[in-house]
matplotlib code that plots the C-alpha trace (Angstrom):
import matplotlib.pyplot as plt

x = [107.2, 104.4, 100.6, 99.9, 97.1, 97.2, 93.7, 92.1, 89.3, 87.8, 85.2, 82.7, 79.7, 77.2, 76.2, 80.5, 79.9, 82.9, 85.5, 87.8, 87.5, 88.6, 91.5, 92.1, 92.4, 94.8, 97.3, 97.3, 98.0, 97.5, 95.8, 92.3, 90.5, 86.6, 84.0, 82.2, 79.3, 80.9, 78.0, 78.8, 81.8, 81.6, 83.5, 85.7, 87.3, 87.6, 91.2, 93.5, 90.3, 91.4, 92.1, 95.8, 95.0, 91.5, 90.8, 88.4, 86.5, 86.3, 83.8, 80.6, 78.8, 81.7, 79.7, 79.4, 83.2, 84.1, 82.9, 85.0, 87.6, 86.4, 85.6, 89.3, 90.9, 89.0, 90.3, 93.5, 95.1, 94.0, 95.2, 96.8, 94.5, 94.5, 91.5, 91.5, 89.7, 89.3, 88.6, 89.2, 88.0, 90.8, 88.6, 88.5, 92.1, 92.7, 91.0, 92.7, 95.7, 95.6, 95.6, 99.0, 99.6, 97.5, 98.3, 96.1, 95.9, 94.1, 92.5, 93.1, 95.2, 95.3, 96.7, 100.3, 99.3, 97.7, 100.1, 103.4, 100.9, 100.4, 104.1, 104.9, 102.7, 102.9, 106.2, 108.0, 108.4, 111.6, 114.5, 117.0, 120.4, 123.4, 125.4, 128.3, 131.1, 132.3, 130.1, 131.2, 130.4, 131.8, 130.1, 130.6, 129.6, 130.3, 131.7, 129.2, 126.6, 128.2, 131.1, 131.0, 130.1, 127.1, 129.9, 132.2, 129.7, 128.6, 132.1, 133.5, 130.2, 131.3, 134.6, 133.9, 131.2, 133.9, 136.3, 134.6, 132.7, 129.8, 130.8, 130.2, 126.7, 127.2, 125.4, 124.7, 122.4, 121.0, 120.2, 119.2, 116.1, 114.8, 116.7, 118.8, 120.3, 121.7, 119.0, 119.2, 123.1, 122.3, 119.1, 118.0, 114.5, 114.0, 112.0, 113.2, 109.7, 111.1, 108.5, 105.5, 108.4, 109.0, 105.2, 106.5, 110.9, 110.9, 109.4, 112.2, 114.2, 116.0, 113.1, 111.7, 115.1, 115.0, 111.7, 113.9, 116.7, 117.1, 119.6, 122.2, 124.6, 128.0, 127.0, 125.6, 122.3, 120.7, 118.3, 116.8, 113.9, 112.1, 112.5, 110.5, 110.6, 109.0, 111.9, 113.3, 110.2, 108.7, 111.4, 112.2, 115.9, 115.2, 114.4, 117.4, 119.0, 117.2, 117.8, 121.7, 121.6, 120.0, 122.0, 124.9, 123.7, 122.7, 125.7, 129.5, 129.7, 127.6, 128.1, 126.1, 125.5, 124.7, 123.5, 125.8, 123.3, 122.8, 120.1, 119.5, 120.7, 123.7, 126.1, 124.8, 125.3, 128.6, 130.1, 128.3, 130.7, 134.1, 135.3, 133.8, 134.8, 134.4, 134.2, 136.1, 136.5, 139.0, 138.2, 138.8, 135.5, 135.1, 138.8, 137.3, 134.1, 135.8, 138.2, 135.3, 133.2, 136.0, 137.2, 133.4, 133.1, 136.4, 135.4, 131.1, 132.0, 133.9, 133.4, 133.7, 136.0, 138.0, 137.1, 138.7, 139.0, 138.7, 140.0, 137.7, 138.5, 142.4, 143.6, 145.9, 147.7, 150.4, 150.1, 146.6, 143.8, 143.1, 144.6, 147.4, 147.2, 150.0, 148.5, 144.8, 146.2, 147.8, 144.3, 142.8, 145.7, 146.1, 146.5, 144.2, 143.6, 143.4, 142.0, 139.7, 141.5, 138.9, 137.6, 134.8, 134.3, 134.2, 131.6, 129.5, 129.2, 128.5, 125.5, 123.4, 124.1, 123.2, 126.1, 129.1, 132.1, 134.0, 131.3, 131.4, 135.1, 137.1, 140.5, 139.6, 141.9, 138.5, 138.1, 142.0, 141.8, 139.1, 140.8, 143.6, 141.7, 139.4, 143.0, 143.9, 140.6, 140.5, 144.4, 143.5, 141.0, 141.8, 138.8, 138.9, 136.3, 138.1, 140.6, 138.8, 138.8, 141.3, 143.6, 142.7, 144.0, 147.3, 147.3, 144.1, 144.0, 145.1]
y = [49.8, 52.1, 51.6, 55.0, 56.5, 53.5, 52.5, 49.1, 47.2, 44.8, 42.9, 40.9, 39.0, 40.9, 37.8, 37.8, 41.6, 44.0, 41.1, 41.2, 45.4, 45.5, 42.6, 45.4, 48.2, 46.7, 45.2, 48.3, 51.0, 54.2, 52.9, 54.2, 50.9, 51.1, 48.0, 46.3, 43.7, 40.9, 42.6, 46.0, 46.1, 49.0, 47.8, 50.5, 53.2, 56.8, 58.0, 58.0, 56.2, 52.5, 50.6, 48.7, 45.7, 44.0, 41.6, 39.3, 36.9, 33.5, 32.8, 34.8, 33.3, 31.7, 32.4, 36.3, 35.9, 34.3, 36.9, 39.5, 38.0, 37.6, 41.4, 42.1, 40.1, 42.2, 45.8, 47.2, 47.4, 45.0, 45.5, 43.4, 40.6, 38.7, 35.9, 35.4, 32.4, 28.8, 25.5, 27.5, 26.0, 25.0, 26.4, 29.9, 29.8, 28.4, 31.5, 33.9, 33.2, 33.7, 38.0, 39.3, 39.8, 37.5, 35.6, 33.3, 33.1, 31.0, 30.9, 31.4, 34.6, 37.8, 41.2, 40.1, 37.6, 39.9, 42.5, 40.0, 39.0, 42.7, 43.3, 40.7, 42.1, 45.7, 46.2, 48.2, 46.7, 48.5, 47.3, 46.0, 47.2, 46.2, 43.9, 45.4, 44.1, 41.1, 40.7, 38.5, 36.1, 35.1, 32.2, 31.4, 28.7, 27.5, 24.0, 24.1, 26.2, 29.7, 29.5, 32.8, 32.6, 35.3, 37.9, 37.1, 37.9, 41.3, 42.2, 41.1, 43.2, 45.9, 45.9, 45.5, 48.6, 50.8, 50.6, 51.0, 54.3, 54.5, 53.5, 49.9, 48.0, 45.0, 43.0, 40.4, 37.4, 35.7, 32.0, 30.6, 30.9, 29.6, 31.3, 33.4, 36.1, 38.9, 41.2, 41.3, 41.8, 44.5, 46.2, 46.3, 45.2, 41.7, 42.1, 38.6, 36.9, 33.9, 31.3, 33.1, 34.1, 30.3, 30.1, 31.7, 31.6, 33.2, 36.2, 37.4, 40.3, 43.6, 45.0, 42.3, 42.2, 46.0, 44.9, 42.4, 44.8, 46.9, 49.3, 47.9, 49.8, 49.6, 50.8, 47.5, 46.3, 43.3, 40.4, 38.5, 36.9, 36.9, 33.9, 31.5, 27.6, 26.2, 28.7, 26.0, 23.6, 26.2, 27.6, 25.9, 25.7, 27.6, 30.4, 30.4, 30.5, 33.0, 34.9, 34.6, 34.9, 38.4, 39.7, 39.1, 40.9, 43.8, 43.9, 44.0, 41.9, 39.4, 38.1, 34.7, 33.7, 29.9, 27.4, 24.7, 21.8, 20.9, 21.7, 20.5, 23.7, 24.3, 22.5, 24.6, 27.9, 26.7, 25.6, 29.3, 30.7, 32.8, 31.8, 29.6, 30.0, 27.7, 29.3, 27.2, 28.3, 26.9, 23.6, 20.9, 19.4, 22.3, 21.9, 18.2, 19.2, 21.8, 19.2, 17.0, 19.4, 21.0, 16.8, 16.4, 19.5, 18.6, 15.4, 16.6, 19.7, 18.7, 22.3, 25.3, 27.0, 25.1, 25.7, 28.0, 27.5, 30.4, 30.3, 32.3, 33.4, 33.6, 34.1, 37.2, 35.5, 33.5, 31.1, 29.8, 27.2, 27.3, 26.2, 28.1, 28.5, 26.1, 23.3, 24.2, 23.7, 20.0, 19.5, 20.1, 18.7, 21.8, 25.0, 28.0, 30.5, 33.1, 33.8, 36.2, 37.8, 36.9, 40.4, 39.4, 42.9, 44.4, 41.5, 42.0, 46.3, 45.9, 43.2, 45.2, 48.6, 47.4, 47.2, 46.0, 45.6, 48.4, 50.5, 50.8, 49.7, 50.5, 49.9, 46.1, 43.7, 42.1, 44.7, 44.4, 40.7, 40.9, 43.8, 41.3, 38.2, 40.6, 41.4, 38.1, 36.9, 39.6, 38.7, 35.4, 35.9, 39.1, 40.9, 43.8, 44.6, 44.7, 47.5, 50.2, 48.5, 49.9, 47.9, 48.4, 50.9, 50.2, 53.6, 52.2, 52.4, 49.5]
z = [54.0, 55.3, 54.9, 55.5, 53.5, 51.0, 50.3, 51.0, 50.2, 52.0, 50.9, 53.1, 53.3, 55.1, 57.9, 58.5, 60.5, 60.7, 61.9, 58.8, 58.5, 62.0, 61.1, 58.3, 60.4, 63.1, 60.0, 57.8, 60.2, 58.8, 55.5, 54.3, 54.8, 52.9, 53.5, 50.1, 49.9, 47.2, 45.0, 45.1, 43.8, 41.1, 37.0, 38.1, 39.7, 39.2, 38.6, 41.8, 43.7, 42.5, 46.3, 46.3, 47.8, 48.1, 51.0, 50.3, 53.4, 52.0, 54.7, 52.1, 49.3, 47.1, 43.9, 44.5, 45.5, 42.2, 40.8, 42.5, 41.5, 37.9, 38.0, 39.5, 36.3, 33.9, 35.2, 33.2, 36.4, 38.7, 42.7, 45.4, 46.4, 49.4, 50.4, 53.6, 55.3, 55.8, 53.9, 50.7, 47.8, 45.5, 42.2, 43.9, 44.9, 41.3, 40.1, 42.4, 41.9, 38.1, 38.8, 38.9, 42.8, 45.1, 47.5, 50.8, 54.1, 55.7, 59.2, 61.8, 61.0, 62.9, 61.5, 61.5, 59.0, 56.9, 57.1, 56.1, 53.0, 52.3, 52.1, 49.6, 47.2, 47.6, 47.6, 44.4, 41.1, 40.3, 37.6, 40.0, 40.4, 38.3, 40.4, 42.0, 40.4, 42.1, 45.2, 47.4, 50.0, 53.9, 55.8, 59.5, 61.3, 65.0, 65.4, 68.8, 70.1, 71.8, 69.8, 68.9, 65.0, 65.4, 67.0, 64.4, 61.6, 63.1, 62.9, 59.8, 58.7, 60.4, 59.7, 55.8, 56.7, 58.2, 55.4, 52.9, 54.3, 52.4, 49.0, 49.1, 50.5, 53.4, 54.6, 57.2, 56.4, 59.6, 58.6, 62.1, 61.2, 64.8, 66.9, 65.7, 67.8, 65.5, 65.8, 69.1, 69.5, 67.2, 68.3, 64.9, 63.3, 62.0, 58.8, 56.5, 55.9, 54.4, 55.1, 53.5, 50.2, 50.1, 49.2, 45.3, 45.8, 42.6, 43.9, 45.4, 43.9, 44.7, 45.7, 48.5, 49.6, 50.5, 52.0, 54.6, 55.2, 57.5, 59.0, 61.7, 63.8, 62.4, 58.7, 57.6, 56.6, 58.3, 56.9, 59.5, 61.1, 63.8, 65.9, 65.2, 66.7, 63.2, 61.0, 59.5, 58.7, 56.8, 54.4, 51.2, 49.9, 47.0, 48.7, 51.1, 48.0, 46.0, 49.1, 48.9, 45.5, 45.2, 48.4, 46.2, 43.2, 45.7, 48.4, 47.7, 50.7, 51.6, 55.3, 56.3, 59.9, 59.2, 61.6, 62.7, 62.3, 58.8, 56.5, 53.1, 52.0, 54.0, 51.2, 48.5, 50.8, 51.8, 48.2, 47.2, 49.3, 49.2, 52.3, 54.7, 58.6, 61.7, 64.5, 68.1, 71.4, 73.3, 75.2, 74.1, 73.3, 70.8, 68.8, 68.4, 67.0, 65.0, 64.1, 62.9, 61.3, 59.1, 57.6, 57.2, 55.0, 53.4, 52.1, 51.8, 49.5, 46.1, 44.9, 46.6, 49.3, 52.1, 55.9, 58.1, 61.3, 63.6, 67.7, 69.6, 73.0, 73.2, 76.3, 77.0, 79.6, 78.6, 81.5, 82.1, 81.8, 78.3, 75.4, 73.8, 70.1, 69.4, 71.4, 69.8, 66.4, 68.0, 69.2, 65.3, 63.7, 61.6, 61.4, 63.0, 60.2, 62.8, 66.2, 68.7, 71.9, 74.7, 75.7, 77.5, 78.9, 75.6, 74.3, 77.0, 76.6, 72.6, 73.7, 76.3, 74.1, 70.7, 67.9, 67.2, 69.1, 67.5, 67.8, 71.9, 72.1, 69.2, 71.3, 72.2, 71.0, 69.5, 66.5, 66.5, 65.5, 63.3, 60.9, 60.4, 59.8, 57.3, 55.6, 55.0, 53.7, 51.4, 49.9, 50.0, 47.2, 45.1, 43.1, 41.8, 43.4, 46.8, 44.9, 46.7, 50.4, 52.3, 54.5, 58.0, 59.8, 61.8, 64.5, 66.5, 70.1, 72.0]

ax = plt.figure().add_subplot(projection="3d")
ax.plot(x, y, z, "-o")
ax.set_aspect("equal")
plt.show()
């Protein structure tokens, strides 16, 4: 969402100087950002004059600013409001928060802050979309840390993207929310906002989704976030959900890049799924976690779908170090519900250029793999939404 030539409001307290305007000026980029005194705020606007979004500085006299807000609940139409400050008094917020799009943010913020804020509450109210008809959902998690779960879900999305060739929406759902690493396999924006949405979960619709999104190589759309150390501290489960939720009312395909450790959410994400991957390499410390992981989720999720476990990393060599797939299924004591040819080459290309697999190497054994294992999940569950996926195609180039 642009801010250009929106207009914005900002009112201060004549002692506070030009400190928030100039916080204005570096958050709204583009915008047409006008300076107010709490008491000369006008009872109303001209026509096509009314500002967007008002940002108020809690640091002024808190009666003048009560009335602001007062004055901003009486108009038809009221704007956006942000207040902005510290030690805000819980009558004014009280008060605040009664106008139809407000929200706070407290010191000490910076124009990033204001800006996220901004985007919650300006963003289109718009009807959303009739569901697709039977959306539906793939989770993947790795049984240890550089399993290769993020790789898989870029091209599952991808390979979902490809087939259906425009006529049905993926997407990819990034929910290492500390550190996850899809945008940058991808080279694509991070946009999801999810701690400040967790502040109201049921804000989130078709419309703040859109808002998350954005466009990934490989046809897809991506909803991440940045990386952030506290990600997970500051997200509630009900927005995780409402999150999920939504991109399944939105997408055909949902994709889910879920962390590995458990959060108090992860059950409900994984019982909400279709199909629910776990994602080995091949040592044998991994097939033991992955052996562990997939009887804990056995006996942990009483509804929902089984796990899958997924070899990553096959070797193309028949003799070698590693595992073949016969004694990794000996290791898990069951069987492999499909595997990824090590292509390390290939992996490493799609990384440092930005996009998936397929994209840079089409022919790799990688995007081979993944169009079967995309087959078989998609027989495995018939919808009739899935009528108009095409099987992959058999003729690509080894």
């Amino acid at each position: 969402m642009s801010f250009t030539d929106r207009r914005i409001l900002a009112i201060r307290d004549l002692a506070a100087g030009e400190t928030l305007a100039d916080a204005c000026r570096a958050a709204f980029e583009g915008a047409r950002v006008e300076t107010l005194s709490p008491d000369g705020l006008p009872a109303s606007w001209p026509s096509g004059h009314e500002p967007e979004l008002v940002v108020l500085d809690a640091g002024g006299d808190l009666v003048a600013l009560g009335e602001v807000i007062a004055g901003l609940a009486r108009l038809a139409n009221p704007p956006a409001a942000i207040l902005a400050g510290d030690h805000l008094p819980a009558a004014l917020v009280r008060a605040l928060l009664r106008l139809p799009r407000a929200d706070v943010v407290e010191a000490p913020f910076g124009p990033r802050e204001l800006a996220e804020a901004a985007l919650l509450l300006l963003r289109p109210v718009e009807t959303p979309a009739a569901p697709p008809a039977g959306g539906r959902c793939w989770t993947v998690t790795g049984a240890v840390g550089g399993a290769g779960a993020t790789t898989l879900s870029i091209e599952l999305a991808a390979a979902l993207a490809e087939r259906a060739g425009g006529k049905k929406r993926v997407a990819l759902v990034d929910l290492n929310l500390a550190d996850g690493a899809t945008a940058a396999y991808l080279g694509a924006s991070a946009n999801m906002m999810l701690g400040r949405a967790s502040q109201a979960p049921e804000r989130i619709d078709a419309a703040l989704l859109e808002v998350f999104a954005s466009p990934a190589p490989g046809g897809f759309d991506l909803i991440a976030q940045t990386r952030d150390p506290h990600g997970f501290e500051t997200v509630s489960a009900e927005a995780v959900m409402r999150v999920l939720e939504t991109a399944c009312q939105v997408y055909d395909f949902v994709i889910v890049d879920a962390p590995r450790h458990r959060r108090s959410w992860s059950l409900d994400v994984f019982a909400g799924s279709d199909a629910l991957l776990v994602v080995s390499e091949l040592t044998v410390p991994a097939l033991l976690a992955a052996r562990a992981l997939a009887s804990e989720l056995e006996a942990d999720l009483t509804e929902g779908p089984g796990p899958r476990i997924i070899l990553n990393r096959l070797a193309k060599r028949v003799f070698g170090p590693a595992p073949s797939m016969g004694e990794a299924e000996k290791a898990l004591g069951r069987k492999a519900d499909g595997g990824l040819t090590s292509d390390w080459e290939a992996a490493a290309a799609s990384v440092n250029l930005g996009g998936p697999i397929r994209s840079h190497r089409p022919g790799s054994r990688i995007a081979k793999d993944v169009d079967a294992l995309v087959d078989r999940l998609l027989a495995a569950a018939p919808h009739p939404a899935t009528a108009g996926v095409p099987p992959a195609k058999t003729s690509r180039a080894a």
